[in-house]
C-alpha positions in Angstrom: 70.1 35.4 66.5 70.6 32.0 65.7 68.4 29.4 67.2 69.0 27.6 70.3 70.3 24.4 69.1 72.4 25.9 67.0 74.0 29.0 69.2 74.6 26.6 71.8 76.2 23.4 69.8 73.1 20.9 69.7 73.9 17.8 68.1 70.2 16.5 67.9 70.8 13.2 65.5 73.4 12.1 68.2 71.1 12.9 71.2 68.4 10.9 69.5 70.6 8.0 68.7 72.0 8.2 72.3 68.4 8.1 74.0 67.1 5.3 71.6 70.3 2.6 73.2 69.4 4.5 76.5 66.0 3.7 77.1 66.5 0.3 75.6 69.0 -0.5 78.2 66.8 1.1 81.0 64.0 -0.9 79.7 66.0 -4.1 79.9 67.2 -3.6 83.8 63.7 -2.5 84.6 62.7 -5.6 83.3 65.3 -7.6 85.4 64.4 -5.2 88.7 60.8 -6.4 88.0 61.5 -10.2 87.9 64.7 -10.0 90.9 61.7 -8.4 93.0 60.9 -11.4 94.7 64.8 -12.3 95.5 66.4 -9.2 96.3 65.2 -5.8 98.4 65.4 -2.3 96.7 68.2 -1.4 98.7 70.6 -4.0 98.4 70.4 -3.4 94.4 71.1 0.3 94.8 74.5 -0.9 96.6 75.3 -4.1 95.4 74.8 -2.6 91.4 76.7 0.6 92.2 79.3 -1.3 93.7 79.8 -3.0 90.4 79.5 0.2 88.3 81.9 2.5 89.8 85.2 0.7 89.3 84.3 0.8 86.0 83.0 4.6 85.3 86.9 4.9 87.5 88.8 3.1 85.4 87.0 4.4 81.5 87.4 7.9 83.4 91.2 7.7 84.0 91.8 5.9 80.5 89.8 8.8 78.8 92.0 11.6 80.8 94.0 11.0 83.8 94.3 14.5 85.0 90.1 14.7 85.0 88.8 16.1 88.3 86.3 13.8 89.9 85.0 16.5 92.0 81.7 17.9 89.8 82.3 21.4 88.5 79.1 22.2 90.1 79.1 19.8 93.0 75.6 21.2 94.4 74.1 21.2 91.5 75.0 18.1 90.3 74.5 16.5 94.1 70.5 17.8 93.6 70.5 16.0 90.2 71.7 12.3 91.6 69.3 12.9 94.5 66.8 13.3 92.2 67.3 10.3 89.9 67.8 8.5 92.9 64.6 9.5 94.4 62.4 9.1 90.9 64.2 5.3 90.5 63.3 4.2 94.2 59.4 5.5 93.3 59.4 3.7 90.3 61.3 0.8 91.5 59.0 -0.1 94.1 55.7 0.2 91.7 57.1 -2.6 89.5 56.3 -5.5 91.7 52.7 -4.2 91.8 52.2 -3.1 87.9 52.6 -4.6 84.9 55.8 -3.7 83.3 54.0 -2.0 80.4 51.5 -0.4 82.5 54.2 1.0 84.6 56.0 2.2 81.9 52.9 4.1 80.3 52.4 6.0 83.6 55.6 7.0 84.2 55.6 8.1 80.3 53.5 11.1 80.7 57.7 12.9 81.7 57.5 14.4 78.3 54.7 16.8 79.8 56.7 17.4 82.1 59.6 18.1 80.6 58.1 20.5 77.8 56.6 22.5 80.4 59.2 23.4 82.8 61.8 23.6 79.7 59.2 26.5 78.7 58.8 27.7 82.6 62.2 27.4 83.5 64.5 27.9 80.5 62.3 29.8 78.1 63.1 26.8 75.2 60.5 27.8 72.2 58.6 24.0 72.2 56.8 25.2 68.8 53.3 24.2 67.2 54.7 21.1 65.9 56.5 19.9 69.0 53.5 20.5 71.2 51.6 18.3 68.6 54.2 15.8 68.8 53.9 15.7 72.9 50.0 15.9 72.8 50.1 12.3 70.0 52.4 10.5 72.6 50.9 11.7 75.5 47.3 10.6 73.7 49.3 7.0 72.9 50.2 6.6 76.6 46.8 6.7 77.4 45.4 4.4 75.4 48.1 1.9 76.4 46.7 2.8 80.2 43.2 2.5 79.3 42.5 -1.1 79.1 44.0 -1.9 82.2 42.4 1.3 84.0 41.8 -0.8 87.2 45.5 -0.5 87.9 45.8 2.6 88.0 45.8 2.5 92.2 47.9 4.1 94.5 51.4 2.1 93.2 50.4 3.6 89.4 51.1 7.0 91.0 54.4 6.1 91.7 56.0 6.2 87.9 54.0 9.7 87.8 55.9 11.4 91.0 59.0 9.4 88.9 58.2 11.0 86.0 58.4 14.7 87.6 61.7 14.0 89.4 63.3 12.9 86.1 62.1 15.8 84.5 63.1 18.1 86.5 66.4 16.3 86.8 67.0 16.6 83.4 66.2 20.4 83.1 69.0 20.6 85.8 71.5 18.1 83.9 70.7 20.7 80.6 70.7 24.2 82.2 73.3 23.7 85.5 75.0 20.0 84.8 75.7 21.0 80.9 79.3 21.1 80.7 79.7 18.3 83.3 81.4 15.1 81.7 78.8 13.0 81.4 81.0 10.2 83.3 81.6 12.2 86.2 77.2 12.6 86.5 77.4 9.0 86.5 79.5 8.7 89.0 77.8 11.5 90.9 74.8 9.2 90.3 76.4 5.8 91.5 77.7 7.6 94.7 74.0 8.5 95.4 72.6 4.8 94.7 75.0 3.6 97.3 75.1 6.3 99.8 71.2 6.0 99.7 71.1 2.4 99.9 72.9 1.8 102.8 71.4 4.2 104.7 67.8 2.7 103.9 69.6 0.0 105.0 70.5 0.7 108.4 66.6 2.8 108.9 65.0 -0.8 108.3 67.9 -2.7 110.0 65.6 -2.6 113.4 62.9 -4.7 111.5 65.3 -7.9 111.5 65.8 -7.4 115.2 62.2 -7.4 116.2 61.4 -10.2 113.6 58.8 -8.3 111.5 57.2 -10.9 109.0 59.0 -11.1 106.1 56.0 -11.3 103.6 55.4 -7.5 105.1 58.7 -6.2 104.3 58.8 -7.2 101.0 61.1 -5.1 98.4 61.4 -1.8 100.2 62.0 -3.4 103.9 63.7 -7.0 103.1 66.7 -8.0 104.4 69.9 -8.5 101.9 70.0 -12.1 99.9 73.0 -14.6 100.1 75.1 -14.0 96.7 75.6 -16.6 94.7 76.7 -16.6 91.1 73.6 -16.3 89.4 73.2 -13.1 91.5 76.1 -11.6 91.0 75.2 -12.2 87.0 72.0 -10.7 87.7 73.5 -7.6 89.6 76.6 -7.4 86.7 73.8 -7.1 84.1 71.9 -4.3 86.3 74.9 -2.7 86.6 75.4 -2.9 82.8 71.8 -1.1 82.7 73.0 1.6 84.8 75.4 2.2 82.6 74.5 3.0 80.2 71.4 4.3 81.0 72.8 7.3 83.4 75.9 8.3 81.3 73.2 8.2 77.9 70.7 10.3 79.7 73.0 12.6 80.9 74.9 12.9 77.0 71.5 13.2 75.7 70.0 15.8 77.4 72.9 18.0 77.3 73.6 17.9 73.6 70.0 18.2 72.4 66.8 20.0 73.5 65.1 19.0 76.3 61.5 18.6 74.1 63.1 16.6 71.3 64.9 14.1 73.4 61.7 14.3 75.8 60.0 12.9 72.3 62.2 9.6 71.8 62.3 8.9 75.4 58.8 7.2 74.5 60.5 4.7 72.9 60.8 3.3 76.4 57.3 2.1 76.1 57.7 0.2 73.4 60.5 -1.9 74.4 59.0 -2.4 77.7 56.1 -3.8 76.1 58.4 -6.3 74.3 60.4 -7.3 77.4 56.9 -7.7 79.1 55.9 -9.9 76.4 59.1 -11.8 76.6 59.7 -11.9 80.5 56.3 -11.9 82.1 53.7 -13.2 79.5 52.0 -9.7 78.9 50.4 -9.2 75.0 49.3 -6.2 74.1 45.8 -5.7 72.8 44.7 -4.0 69.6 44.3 -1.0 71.4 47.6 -0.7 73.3 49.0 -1.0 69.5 47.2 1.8 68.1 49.0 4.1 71.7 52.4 2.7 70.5 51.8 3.7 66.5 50.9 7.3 67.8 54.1 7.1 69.8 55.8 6.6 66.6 54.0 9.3 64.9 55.2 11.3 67.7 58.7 10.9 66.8 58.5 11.3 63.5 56.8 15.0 63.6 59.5 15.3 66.3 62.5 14.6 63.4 60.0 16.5 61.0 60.3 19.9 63.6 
């Protein structure tokens, strides 16, 4: 019997490359989500950036193939997958403006666990010595990049973890039930969910404007929508940009390569929200968040080595 990758058409070094541009774009909008936090609510992103998005994923789907159903194959399947993501972004999303954008990260980077494990439970994928060694070393990273900043790891550092086990299982759904989707039409799916989601949270908080609850309390889960102006709409372009990329390269990589590898590289999403925390927010990592990230790399390269 040949092995998995290979019986059912893996293309690993693409998957790889795919999730390396992924999680850098993620890792850029998360950035952006962190410092809009103050200016916009949760909500009024989901919408506002969907909004943008869609048109877009419309008009590259009907340039691609006009005769493409935008009906999912598997419409319940893939309608349990968006409401996933959605959920695991609105828990991560509102533990930025309480974390540090690296600390956040390095929490909600404990998904390749996750992942490995329910690939094994619910797919039977053979993980292998190696790739459990390669899991362990960037799992080990993550929490030494968590370690000097243990005193925030409070209630809102358990958001990225309840993230992390909605993505995963997400993406065990987008390999094993969502694999011969279009990767377009599960971002699409996706966008549909953000804004669908949105306004609804929109109208449950709605009653908080009438009865003139104090702003400072409702914050960026309960706020009411900001005025847009042009630097907003920039701001919102650029998160829709994020978006993106992020959910059609997710959903590419994890179908075309195995769940554990791609679980791997996804770590690369720590490092480059270090550098954006460096860059946007002032945050320097010490000598021993370093030595996390250089295990992280180690991961990947036993992963490339398996």
């Amino acid at each position: 019997m040949a092995p998995r990758s290979e019986a059912q058409g893996d293309n690993i070094p693409l998957a790889i490359a795919v999730i390396l541009v992924t999680v850098l774009a993620l890792s850029l909008g998360d950035a952006l989500i962190k410092q809009t936090s103050a200016s916009f609510v949760l909500w009024q992103i989901f919408v506002v950036r969907s909004i943008i998005a869609i048109p877009v994923l419309l008009a590259v789907i009907r340039y691609r193939d006009l005769s493409m159903p935008l009906i999912p194959k598997v419409l319940g399947w893939t309608t349990l997958r968006s409401l996933m993501l959605t959920l695991m972004w609105v828990a991560y999303y509102a533990s930025l403006p309480h974390l540090e954008l690296s600390i956040a990260a390095a929490a909600y980077y404990t998904l390749p666990i996750f992942i490995t494990l329910f690939s094994a439970l619910f797919t039977g994928e053979n993980v292998g010595r190696i790739g459990w060694i390669a899991i362990v070393l960037g799992f080990a990273g993550v929490l030494l990049i968590l370690k000097p900043a243990a005193g925030d790891f409070n209630f809102y550092a358990l958001l990225p973890l309840i993230s992390a086990i909605l993505f995963a299982l997400a993406m065990i759904l987008t390999r094993t039930k969502c694999r011969d989707e279009n990767p377009l039409i599960l971002s699409l799916a996706l966008n549909i969910s953000f804004v669908l989601v949105g306004l609804l949270a929109s109208l449950l908080i709605l009653p908080l404007s009438v009865f003139d609850i104090d702003a400072t309390q409702r914050s960026f889960l309960a706020g009411a929508w900001t005025p847009m102006g042009l630097n907003e709409w920039m701001a919102m372009t650029l998160l829709a940009t994020s978006i993106l990329v992020g959910s059609i390269g997710a959903a590419i990589a994890y179908q075309t390569g195995p769940s554990s590898i791609i679980a791997t590289y996804d770590f690369a999403y720590v490092g480059f929200a270090s550098i954006w925390g460096l860059i946007f927010f002032g945050e320097i990592p010490d000598a021993i968040a370093l030595v996390g990230m250089t295990m992280i790399v180690g991961a990947g390269i036993l992963s490339v080595r398996r």
